[in-house]
C-alpha positions as CSV (number, residue, x, y, z in Angstrom):
1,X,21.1,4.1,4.0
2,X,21.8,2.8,0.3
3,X,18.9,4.4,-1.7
4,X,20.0,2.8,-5.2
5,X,16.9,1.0,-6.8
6,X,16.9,-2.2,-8.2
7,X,14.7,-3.0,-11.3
8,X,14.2,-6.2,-13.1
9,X,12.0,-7.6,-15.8
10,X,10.6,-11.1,-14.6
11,X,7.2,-11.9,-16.9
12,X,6.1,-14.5,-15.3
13,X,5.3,-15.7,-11.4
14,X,7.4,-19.3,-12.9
15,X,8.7,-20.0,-9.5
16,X,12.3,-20.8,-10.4
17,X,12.1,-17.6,-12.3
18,X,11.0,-15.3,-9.2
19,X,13.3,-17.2,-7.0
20,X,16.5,-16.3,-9.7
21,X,15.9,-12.5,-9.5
22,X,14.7,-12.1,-5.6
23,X,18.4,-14.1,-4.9
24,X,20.4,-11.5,-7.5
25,X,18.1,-8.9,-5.8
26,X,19.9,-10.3,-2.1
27,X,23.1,-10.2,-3.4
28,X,23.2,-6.6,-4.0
29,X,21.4,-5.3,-1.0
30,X,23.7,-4.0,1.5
31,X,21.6,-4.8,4.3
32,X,21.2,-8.5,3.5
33,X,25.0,-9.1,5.2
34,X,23.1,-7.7,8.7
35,X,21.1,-10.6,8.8
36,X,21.8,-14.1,10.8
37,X,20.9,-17.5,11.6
38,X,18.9,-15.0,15.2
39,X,17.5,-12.8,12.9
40,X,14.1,-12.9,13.8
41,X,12.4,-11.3,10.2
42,X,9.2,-10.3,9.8
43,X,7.7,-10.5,6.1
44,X,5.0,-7.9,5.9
45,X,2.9,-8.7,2.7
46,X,0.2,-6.3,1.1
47,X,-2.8,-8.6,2.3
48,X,-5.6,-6.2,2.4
49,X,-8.9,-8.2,2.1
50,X,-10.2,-11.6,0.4
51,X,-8.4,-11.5,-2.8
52,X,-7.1,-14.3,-4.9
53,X,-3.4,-13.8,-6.4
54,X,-4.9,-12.9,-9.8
55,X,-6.8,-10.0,-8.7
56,X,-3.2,-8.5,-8.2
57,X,-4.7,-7.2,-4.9
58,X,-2.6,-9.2,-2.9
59,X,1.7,-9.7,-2.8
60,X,1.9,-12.7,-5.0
61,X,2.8,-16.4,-3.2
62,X,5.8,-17.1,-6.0
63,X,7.5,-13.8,-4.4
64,X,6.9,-14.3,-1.1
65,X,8.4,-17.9,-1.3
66,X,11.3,-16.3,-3.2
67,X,12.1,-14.4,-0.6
68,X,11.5,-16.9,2.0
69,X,14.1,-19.2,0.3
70,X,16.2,-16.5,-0.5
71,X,16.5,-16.1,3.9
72,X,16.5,-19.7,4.6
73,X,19.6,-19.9,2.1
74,X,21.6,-17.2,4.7
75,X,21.0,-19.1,7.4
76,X,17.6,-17.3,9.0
77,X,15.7,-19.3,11.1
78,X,13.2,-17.3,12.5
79,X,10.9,-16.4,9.9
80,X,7.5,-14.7,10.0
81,X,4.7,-13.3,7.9
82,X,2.2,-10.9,9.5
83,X,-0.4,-8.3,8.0
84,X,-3.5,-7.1,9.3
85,X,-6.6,-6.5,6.7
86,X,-8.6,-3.1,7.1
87,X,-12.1,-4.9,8.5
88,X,-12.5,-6.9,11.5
89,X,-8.6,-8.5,13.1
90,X,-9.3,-12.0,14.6
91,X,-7.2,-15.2,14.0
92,X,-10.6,-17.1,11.6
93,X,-10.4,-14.0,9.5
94,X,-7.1,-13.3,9.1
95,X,-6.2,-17.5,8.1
96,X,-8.9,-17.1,5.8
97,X,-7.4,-14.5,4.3
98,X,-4.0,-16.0,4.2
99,X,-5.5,-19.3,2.4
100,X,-7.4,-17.0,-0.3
101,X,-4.4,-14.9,-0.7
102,X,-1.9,-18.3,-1.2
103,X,0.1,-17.2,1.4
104,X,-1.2,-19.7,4.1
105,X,0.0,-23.1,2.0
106,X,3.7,-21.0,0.9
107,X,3.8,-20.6,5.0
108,X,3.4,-24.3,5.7
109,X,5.0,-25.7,2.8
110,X,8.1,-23.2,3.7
111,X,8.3,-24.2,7.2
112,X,7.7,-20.4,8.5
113,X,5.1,-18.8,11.0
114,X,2.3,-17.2,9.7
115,X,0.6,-15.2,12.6
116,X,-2.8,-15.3,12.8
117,X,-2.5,-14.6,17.1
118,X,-3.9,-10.8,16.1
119,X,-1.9,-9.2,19.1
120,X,-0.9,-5.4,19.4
121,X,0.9,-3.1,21.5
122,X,1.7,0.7,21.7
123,X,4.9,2.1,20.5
124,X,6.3,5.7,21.5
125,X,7.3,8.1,17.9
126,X,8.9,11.1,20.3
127,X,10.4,12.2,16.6
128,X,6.9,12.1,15.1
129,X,5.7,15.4,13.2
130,X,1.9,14.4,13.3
131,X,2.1,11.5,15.4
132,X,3.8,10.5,19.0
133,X,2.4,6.8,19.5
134,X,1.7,4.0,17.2
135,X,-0.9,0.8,17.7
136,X,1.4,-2.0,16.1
137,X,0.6,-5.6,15.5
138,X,2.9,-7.5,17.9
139,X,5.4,-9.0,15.4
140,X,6.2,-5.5,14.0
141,X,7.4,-4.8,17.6
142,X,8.9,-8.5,18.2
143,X,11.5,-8.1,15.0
144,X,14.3,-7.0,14.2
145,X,14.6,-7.3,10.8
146,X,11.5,-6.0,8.4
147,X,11.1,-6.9,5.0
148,X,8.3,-4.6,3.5
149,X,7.1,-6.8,0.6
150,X,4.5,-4.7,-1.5
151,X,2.3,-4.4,-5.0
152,X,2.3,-2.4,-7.7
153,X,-1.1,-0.8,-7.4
154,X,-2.8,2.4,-8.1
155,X,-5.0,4.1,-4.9
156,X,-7.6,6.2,-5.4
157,X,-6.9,8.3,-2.1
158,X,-2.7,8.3,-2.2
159,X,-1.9,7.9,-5.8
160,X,-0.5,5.1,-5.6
161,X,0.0,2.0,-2.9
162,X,3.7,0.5,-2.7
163,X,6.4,0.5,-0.1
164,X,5.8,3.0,1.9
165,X,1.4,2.8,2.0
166,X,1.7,-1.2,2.5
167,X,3.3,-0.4,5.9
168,X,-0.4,0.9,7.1
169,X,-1.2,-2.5,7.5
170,X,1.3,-2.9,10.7
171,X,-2.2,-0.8,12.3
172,X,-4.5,-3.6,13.5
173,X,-8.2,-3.9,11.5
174,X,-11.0,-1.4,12.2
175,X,-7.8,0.9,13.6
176,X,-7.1,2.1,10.7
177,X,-10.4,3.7,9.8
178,X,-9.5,5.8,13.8
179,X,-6.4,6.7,11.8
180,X,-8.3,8.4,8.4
181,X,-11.1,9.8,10.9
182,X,-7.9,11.2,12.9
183,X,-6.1,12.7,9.3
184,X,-8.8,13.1,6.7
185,X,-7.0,15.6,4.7
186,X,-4.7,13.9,2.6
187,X,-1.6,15.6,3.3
188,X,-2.2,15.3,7.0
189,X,-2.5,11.7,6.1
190,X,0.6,11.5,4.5
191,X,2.4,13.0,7.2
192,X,1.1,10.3,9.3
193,X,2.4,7.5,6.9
194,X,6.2,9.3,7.0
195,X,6.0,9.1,11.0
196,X,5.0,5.3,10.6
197,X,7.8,4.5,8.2
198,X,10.1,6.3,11.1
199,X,8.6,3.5,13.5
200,X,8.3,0.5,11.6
201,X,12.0,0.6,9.8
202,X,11.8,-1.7,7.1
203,X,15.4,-3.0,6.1
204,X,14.3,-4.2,2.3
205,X,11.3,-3.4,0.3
206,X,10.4,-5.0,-2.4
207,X,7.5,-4.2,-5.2
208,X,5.6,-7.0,-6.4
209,X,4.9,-5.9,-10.6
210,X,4.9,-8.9,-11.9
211,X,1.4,-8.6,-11.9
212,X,0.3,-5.1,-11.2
213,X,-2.9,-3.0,-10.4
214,X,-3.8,0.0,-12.7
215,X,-7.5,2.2,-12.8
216,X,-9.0,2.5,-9.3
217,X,-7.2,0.8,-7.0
218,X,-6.1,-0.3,-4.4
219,X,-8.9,-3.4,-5.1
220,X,-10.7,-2.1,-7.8
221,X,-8.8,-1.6,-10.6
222,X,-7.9,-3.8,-13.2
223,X,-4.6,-6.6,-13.2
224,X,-2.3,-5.6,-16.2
225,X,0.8,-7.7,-16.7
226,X,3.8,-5.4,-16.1
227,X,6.7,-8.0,-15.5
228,X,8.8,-5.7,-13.0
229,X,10.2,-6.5,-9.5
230,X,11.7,-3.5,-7.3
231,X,14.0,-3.4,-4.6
232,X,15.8,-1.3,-2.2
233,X,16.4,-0.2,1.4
234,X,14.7,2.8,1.1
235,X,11.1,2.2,0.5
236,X,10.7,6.2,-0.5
237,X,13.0,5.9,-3.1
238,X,11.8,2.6,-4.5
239,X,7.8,4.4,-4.5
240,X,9.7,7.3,-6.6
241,X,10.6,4.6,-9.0
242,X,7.0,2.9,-8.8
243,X,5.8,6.6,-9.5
244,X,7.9,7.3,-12.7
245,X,6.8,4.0,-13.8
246,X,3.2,4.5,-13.8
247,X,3.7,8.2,-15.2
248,X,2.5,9.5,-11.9
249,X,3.6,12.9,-10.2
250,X,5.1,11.7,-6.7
251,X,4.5,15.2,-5.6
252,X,0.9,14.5,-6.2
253,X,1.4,11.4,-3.9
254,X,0.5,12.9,0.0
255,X,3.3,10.9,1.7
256,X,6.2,11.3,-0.9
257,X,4.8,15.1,-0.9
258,X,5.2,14.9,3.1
259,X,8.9,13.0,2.6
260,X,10.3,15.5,0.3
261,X,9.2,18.4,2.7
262,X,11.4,16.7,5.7
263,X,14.3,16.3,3.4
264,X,14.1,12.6,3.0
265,X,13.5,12.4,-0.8
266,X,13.5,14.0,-3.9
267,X,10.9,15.4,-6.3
268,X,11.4,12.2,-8.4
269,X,13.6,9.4,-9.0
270,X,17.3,10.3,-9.8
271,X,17.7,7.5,-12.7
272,X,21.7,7.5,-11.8
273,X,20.3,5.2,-8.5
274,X,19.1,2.6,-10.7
275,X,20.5,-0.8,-10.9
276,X,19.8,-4.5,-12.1
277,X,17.9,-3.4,-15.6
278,X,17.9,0.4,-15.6
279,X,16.8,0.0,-19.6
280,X,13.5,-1.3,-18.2
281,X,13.0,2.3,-16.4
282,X,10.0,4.3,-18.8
283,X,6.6,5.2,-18.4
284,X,4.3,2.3,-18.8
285,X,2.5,3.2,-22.3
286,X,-1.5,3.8,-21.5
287,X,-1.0,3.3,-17.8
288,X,-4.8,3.9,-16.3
289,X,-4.2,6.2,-13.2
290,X,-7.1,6.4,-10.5
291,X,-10.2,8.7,-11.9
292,X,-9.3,10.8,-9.1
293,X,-6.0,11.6,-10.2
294,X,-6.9,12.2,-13.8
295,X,-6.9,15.2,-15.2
296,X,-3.8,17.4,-13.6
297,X,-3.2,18.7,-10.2
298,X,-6.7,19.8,-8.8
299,X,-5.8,21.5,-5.3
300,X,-6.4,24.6,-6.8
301,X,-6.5,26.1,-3.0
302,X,-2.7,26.1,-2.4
303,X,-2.3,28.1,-5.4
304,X,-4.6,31.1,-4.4
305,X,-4.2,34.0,-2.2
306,X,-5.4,33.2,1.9
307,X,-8.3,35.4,2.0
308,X,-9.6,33.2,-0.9
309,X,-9.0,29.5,0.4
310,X,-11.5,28.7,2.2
311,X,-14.2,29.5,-0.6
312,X,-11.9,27.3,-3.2
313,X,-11.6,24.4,-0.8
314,X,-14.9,24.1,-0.1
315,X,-15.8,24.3,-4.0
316,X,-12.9,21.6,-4.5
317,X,-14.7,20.0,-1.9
318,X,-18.0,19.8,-4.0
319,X,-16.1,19.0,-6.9
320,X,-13.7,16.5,-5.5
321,X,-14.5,12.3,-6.5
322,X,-16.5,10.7,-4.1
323,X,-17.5,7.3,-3.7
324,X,-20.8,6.1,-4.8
325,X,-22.6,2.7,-4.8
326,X,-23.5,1.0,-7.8
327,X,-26.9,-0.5,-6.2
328,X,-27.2,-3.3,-8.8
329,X,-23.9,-4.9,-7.7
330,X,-24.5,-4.8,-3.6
331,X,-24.7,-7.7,-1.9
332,X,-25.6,-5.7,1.4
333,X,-22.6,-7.4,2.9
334,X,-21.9,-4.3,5.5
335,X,-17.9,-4.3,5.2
336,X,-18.1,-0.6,3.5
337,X,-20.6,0.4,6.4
338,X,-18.0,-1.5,9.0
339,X,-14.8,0.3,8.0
340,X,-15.9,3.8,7.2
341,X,-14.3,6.1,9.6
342,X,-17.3,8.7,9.7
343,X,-19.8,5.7,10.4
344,X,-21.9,7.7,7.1
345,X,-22.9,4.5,5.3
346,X,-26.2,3.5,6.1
347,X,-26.9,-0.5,5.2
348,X,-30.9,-0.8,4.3
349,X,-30.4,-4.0,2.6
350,X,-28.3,-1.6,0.4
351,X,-25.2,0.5,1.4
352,X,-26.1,4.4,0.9
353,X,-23.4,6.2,1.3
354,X,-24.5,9.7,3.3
355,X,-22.3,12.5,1.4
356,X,-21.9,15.5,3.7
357,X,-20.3,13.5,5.9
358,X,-17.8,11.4,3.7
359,X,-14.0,12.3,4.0
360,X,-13.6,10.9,1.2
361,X,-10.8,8.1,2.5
362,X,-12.3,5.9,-0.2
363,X,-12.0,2.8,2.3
364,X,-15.3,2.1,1.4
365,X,-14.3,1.2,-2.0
366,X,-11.0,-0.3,-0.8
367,X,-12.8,-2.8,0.6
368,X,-15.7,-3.8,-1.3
369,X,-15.6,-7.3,-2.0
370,X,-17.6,-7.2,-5.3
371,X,-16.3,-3.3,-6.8
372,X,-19.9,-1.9,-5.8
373,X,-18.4,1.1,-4.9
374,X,-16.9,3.0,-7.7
375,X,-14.9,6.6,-7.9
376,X,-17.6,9.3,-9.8
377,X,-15.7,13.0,-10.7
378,X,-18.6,16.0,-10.5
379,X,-19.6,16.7,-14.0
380,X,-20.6,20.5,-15.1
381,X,-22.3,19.0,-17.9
382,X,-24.2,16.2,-16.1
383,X,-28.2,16.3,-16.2
């Protein structure tokens, strides 16, 4: 597998000027010249929930189309996009999704399927560290060609959300919150995440940055204007690059912690793997990471003798952010209440989160439609 990077500045979602770089982007990936007119491609989008395009939530219409035109130009005539959103998975949900999103009217205007049928099947991982079967949304299973089309985003449980944590959404709906009750630690959970990368396979992924996510994401942060697009065949590589960008650790991130362990990564991005516009390769200046990632490396338990863990963990454990509802902003909608994987929110016309049950997936927060839910850090100095 080629794990060079490619990096360029686009700062704008101008349509001609998205569908310039995604084709210079195809003409340097290695694994474009697999693909022909039987090719049956799956694009697999970061949907996630009910977000317009300038929440920066969502993969952006203008790059999906790019890359949609970038296919149809080789010849590919089988052409689908398919995500799954982390509430409920029914065909009236997931079309309204796709319409919010912009993605429904680029599917029709393009001539391409988008799959709102919301059918899954098992698949076998016998090579699986933490995992030996999969639950996969049926065009994952019925493709041979996956193109792993991502955002730039910040995530207050992993880090960060790119290549590699957009392929979660291949699990159908409410599945996924079976998946964080299954691995609530989060290096469990990114062990999990490197044996569905091994399933799924994606041949190209590509970062949507135009438009990127910084603060609490992966839905409540706030949109900053970055002007980047990434691509590669490697999505770990291309997060490593997403990581250096945002002046994030990737050994702080649980999955590229996980990959580099197996041997399937590095520590960081080696910079001689960049291509296209390695000059735009820096720290973004001021880049807001997650309040949970702020201040330094806080698993202090790894660091300490054995006899002493399990009295550090369970102080990180008080002292860990947690999730708490704003009360003024609630709606009483229930979508916290329906994902959480513990079942520990409690709706009383109000969500109320019950704490010494929370594993602190934060997919209560993730999908919140109205950021009711924010990120709080235990405070010595708090009254």
């Amino acid at each position: 597998m080629d794990r060079t990077v490619l990096l360029y500045r686009v700062q704008s979602y101008d349509q001609a000027l998205v569908d310039q770089c995604v084709e210079t982007m195809f003409e340097q990936i290695g694994a474009v010249r697999d693909l022909t007119p039987d090719s049956r491609v799956l694009l697999k989008p970061n949907l996630l929930a009910k977000h317009p395009p300038e929440a920066a939530v969502t993969t952006h219409p203008a790059v999906v189309r790019a890359v949609i035109r970038a296919l149809k130009k080789r010849g590919v005539q089988h052409i689908t996009l398919a995500d799954s959103c982390g509430g409920l998975y029914n065909a009236a949900l997931m079309k309204s999704l796709y319409k919010v999103s912009g993605l429904w009217q680029v599917c029709q205007e393009e001539q391409v399927e988008c799959y709102t049928e919301c059918k899954y099947d098992t698949k076998a991982v016998p090579e699986g560290k933490a995992v030996k079967e999969f639950t996969l949304i049926r065009p994952v299973l019925e493709s041979d060609f996956i193109i792993d089309l991502a955002k730039f985003k910040t995530h207050v449980m992993t880090g960060c959300t790119a290549a590699t944590k957009n392929l979660f959404g291949c699990i159908p709906g409410l599945q996924k919150a079976e998946w964080h009750m299954r691995f609530p630690a989060k290096e469990q959970f990114g062990d999990m995440l490197i044996d569905l990368l091994g399933v799924v396979k994606p041949r190209i992924a590509l970062v949507d940055g135009i438009l990127g996510l910084e603060g609490d994401g992966p839905a409540g942060g706030t949109p900053r204007q970055l002007g980047l697009l990434l691509a590669g065949e490697d999505p770990l590589t291309v997060d490593l690059a997403v990581c250096g960008l945002m002046g994030l650790d990737p050994m702080r991130v649980p999955y590229l912690a996980a990959a580099q362990k197996r041997g399937l990564c590095g520590e960081s991005l080696d910079k001689t793997l960049l291509r296209g516009e390695p000059e735009a390769f820096a720290p973004i200046p001021n880049f807001a990471l997650p309040k949970s990632y702020q201040g330094g490396d806080t698993d202090f338990a790894r660091h300490v003798p054995g006899i002493l863990q399990k009295p550090v963990q369970a102080l990180e454990r008080v002292l860990a952010p947690h999730p708490v509802v704003i009360s003024s902003r609630c709606i009483g909608c229930g979508k916290c209440a329906e994902i959480c994987p513990q079942h520990t929110i409690r709706l009383d016309k109000k969500a109320r989160i019950l704490p010494q049950n929370c594993i602190r997936c934060f997919c209560c927060h993730e999908m919140c439609p109205v950021k009711a839910i924010q990120v709080k850090k235990f405070s010595l100095f708090r009254l």
